[in-house]
LUMMARDREN-181029 format. One record per residue (C-alpha): x, y, z; residue in three letters. Coordinates in steps of 0.1 Angstrom, whole numbers, plus 5000, padded with zeros to 4 digits. Example, Ala and Ser with C-alpha at 12.3 -4.5 7.8 and 13.67 -1.06 7.14 Angstrom:
% LUMMARDREN-181029
512349555078ALA513749895071SER
This chain:
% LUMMARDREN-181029
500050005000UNK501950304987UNK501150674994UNK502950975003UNK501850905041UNK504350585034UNK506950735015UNK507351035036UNK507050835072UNK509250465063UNK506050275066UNK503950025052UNK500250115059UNK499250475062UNK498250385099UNK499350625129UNK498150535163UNK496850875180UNK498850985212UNK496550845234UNK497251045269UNK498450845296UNK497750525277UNK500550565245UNK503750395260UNK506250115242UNK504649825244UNK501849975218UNK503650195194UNK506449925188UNK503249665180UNK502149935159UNK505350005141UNK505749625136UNK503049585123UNK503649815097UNK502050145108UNK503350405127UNK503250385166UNK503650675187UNK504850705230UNK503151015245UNK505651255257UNK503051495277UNK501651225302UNK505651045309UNK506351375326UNK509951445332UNK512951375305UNK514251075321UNK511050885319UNK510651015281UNK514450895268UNK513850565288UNK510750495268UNK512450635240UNK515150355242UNK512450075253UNK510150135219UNK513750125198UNK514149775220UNK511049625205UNK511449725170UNK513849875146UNK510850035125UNK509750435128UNK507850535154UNK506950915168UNK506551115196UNK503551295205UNK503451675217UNK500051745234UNK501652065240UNK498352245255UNK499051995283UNK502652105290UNK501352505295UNK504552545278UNK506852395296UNK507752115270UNK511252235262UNK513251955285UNK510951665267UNK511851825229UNK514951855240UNK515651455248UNK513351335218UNK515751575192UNK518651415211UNK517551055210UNK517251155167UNK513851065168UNK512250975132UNK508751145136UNK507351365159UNK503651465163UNK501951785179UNK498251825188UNK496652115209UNK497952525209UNK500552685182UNK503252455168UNK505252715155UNK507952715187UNK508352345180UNK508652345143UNK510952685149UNK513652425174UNK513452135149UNK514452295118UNK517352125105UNK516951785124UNK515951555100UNK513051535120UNK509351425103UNK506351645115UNK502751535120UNK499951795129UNK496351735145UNK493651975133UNK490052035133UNK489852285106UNK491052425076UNK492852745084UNK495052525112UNK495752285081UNK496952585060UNK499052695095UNK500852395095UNK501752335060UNK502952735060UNK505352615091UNK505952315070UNK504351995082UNK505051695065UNK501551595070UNK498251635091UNK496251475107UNK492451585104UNK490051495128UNK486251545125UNK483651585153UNK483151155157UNK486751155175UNK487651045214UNK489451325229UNK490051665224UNK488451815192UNK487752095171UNK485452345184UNK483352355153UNK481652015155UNK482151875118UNK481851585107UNK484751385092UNK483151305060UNK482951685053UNK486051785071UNK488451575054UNK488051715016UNK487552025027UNK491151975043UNK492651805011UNK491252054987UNK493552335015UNK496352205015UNK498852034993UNK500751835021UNK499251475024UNK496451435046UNK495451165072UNK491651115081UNK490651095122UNK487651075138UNK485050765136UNK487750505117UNK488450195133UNK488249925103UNK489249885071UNK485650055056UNK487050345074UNK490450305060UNK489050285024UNK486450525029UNK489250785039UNK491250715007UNK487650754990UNK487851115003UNK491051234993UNK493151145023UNK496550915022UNK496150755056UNK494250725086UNK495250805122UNK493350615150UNK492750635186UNK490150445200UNK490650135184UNK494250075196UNK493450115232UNK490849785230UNK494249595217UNK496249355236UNK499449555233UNK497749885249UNK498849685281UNK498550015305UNK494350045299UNK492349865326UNK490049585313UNK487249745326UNK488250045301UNK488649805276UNK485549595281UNK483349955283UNK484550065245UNK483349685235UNK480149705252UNK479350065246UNK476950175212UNK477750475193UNK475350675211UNK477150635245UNK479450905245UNK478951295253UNK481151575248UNK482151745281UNK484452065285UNK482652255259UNK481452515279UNK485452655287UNK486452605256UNK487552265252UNK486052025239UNK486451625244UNK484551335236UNK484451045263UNK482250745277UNK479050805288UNK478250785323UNK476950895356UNK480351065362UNK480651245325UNK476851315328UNK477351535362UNK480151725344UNK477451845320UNK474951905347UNK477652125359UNK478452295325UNK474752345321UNK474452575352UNK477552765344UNK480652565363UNK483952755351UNK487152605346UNK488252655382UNK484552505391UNK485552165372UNK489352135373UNK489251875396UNK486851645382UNK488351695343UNK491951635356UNK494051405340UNK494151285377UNK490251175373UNK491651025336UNK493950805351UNK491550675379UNK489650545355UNK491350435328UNK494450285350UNK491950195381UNK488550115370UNK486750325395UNK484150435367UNK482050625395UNK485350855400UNK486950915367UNK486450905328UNK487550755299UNK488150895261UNK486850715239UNK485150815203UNK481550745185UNK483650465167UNK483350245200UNK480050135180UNK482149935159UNK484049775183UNK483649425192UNK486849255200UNK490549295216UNK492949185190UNK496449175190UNK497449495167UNK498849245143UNK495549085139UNK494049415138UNK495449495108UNK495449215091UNK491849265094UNK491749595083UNK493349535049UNK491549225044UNK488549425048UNK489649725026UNK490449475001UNK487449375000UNK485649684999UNK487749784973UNK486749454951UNK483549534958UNK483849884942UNK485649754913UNK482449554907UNK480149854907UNK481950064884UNK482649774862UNK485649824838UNK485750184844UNK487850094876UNK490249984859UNK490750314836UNK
């Protein structure tokens, strides 16, 4: 499978595995690299630059493929310097950025032989990252787990708007977890796919309690809500009787400083590492409708290009011999 996703990044499949707070450590983005994708370690949630070169070092242990490093540099309030610092040192291949203005990053990596990965919501930040020269983004529509774009749309508008913007390749996010979705992103202009929520119900995402696991597999696309809107920031999680008070809160005018507490990354972890679901949420995006097994990441793909091929015979059939022109 050849696009400029593969050429750019040294990988097989146009796959990237989101950077997945607390959750995207070595285990996973070495299964992810192996299997042909690219896996990425979270540099935001490790926390200090020891624990980010040592992870560093334990992904290069597993596998000898590329892998990245992901900036959710909103959650650093700009002290993210020391971690840049050890992943331009340890010669990472790819690095990734999500959340606030990339431009100090991209500004400290010039000349590093460094690959560059962008998340956005919209089409100006797409236009913004390809002006401080992005290799690629990463477009994710209003379906997605985590933090999104503030504008709520969709990912089968958003993404050819986003192609049509920019002349870097694009990667579709946001409601993919199969090989439909993979085929149907190619359908819209895009040259890969990035995915979150599927990876964490894998075998390799060994840090995610089973209950975490087991609630994406059980839950329907209707059972998740978007919390934080209210301040500014929006993020799509599981449904439930603690994600539901946070928008009883919202609703009667909770401010930032009202809710930091039960937003925390703190109330993230006790969840997704603990299980307490009465005391803690979990990301997770409308794509958990789809979701019916915990694979290994190997058989995951496999899977997901069987199923794209597929799908694409299945075109082929439709159009007849004007597929072939």
């Amino acid at each position: 499978m050849k696009t400029r996703v593969t050429e750019i990044f040294g990988i097989d499949y146009p796959i990237v595995q989101g950077g997945l707070a607390y959750l995207a450590y070595a285990e996973l983005a070495a299964a992810v690299s192996n299997a042909g994708g690219l896996g990425q370690i979270t540099a935001a949630t490790l926390g200090t630059p020891e624990k980010l070169r040592n992870e560093i070092r334990k992904v290069r242990s597993l596998t000898n493929k590329p892998f990245g490093v992901n900036f959710a540099i909103a959650r650093h309030d700009g002290q993210y310097q020391e971690l840049l610092e050890v992943a331009i040192e340890e010669k990472v291949p790819v690095i990734s950025i999500t959340g606030a203005n990339p431009q100090p990053i991209f500004e400290r990596i010039k000349g590093e032989n460094i690959k560059t990965l962008v998340l956005v919501s919209g089409v100006r930040q797409a236009q913004k990252a390809e002006e401080l020269g992005a290799d690629a983004v990463m477009a994710v529509g209003q379906e997605g787990g985590g933090h999104l774009g503030r504008e709520d749309i969709g990912t089968m508008v958003l993404i050819p708007l986003v192609v049509d913007s920019v002349s870097i390749p694009v990667l579709a996010s946001g409601g993919i977890g199969d090989g439909r979705g993979l085929l149907a992103a190619f359908s819209l202009g895009a040259e890969g796919i990035e995915m979150g929520t599927r990876f964490i119900a894998t075998k390799e995402c060994v840090h995610a309690n089973e209950r975490y696991k087991q609630a994406i597999l059980t839950a329907k696309e209707t059972d998740t809500v978007v919390i934080k809107r209210t301040i500014g920031s929006p993020g799509r999680v599981l449904k439930s009787g603690y994600t539901l008070d946070i928008l009883e809160r919202e609703k009667v005018g909770a401010t930032y400083e009202d809710l930091k507490d039960v937003i925390s990354g703190k109330a993230n972890c006790r969840y997704i590492y603990d299980g307490e679901e009465l005391d803690g949420f979990g990301w997770a995006g409308q794509v958990v409708g789809l979701i019916k097994t915990i694979p290994t990441v190997q058989e995951l793909f496999d899977e997901m290009i069987l199923t794209a091929e597929k799908g694409l015979s299945r075109l082929g059939t439709l159009f007849g011999e004007r597929s072939l022109k």
